[in-house]
N, C-alpha and C positions, 0 to 999 in steps of 0.2 A: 383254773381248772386243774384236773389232780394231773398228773405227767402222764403219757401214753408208756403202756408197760409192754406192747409187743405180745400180747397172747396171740399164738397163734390160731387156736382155734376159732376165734371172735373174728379176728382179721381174715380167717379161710372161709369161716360161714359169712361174714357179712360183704366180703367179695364175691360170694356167689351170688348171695340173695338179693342183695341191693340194682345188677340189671336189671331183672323180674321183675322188682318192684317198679322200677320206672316202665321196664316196658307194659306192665298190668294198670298203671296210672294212666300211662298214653293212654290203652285200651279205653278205660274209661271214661275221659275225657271225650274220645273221637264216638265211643257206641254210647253217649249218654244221653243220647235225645230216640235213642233206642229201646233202651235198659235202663233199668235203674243207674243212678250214678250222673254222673255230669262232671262240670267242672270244678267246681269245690271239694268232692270227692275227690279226682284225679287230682288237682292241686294237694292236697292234703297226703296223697300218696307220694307225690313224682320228692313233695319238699321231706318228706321220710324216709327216702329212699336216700338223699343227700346228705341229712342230720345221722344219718346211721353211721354213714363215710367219717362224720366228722366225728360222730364219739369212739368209731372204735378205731382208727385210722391219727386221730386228730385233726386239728387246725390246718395246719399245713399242707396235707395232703388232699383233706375239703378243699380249700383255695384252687386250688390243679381244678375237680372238677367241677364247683360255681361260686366264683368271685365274691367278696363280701361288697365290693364296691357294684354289683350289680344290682342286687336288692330295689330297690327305690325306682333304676330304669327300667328295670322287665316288670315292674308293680307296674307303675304308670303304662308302660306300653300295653301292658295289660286292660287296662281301665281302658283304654283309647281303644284296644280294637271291640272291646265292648260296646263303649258309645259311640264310637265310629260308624258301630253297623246300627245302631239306633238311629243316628243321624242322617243315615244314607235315607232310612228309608221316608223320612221325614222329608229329604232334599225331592226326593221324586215321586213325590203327593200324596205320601201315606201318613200312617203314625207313626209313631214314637214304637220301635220294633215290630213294626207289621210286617213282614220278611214275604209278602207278595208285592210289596213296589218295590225291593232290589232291584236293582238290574245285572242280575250275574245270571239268570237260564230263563230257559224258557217257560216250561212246565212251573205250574202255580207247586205242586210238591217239592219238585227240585230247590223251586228260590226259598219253601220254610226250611228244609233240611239243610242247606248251605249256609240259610240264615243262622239255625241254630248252632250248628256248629262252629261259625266264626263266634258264637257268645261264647260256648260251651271254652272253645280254646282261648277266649281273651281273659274269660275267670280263669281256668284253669293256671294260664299264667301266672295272673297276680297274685290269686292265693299261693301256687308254689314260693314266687318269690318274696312278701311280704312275709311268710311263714319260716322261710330263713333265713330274714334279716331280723325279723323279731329274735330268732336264736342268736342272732351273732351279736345282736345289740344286749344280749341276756347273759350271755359268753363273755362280752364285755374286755373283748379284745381288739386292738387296733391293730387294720391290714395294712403291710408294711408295701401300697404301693405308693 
């Protein structure tokens, strides 16, 4: 990759803007059984908000805020609390994601909106993370841990 040249204005704009984006990802992740958007959406923001670190920043300073050795765990942990909450609700008599056998509340509302959103946040995950291990595997740089 070409050398990090130090602009500062790219490093001042993309210092600023890249909280925003992650915190506008969360956003969307957590209101996306609300609103438009979900976790794919958020995932796709929270992993742009990181890739931005790393081109205008570099490698190096990426690593500080998400590991390249991460990638693959937070994908699967991802995946797992996806089918996790599918399976839950299968273990206590229901379907395959029917988010009224949970047993996490009481109110039949409460256990789909909880349900949904442990989905919403297990995609959200693994798309972030899959999304920038595909960069770092495309980057094609090995993390000196």
């Amino acid at each position: 990759m070409k050398s990090n040249e130090d602009n500062p204005i790219t490093t001042l704009i993309s210092s600023i803007v890249a909280p925003f984006i992650l915190l506008f990802g969360m956003y969307i992740i957590v209101h996306g059984h609300y609103s438009p958007g979900g976790g794919f959406q958020g995932g796709t923001m929270l992993a742009a908000s990181v890739i931005l670190i790393r081109l205008v920043l570099g490698s190096e300073v990426g690593q500080l805020q998400f590991n390249s050795t991460w990638g693959t765990p937070l994908g699967s942990l991802g995946v797992l609390i996806y089918f996790g909450t599918g399976l839950a609700a299968v273990f206590f008599g229901g379907t395959f994601l029917n988010y009224h056998f949970l047993p996490i509340a009481q109110e039949a509302s409460m256990k789909r909106s909880l349900g949904i959103l442990f989905v919403e946040i297990g995609v959200g995950l693994a798309v972030m993370a899959i999304l920038i291990a595909v960069y770092d595997d495309l980057l094609g740089e090995e993390p000196d841990a």
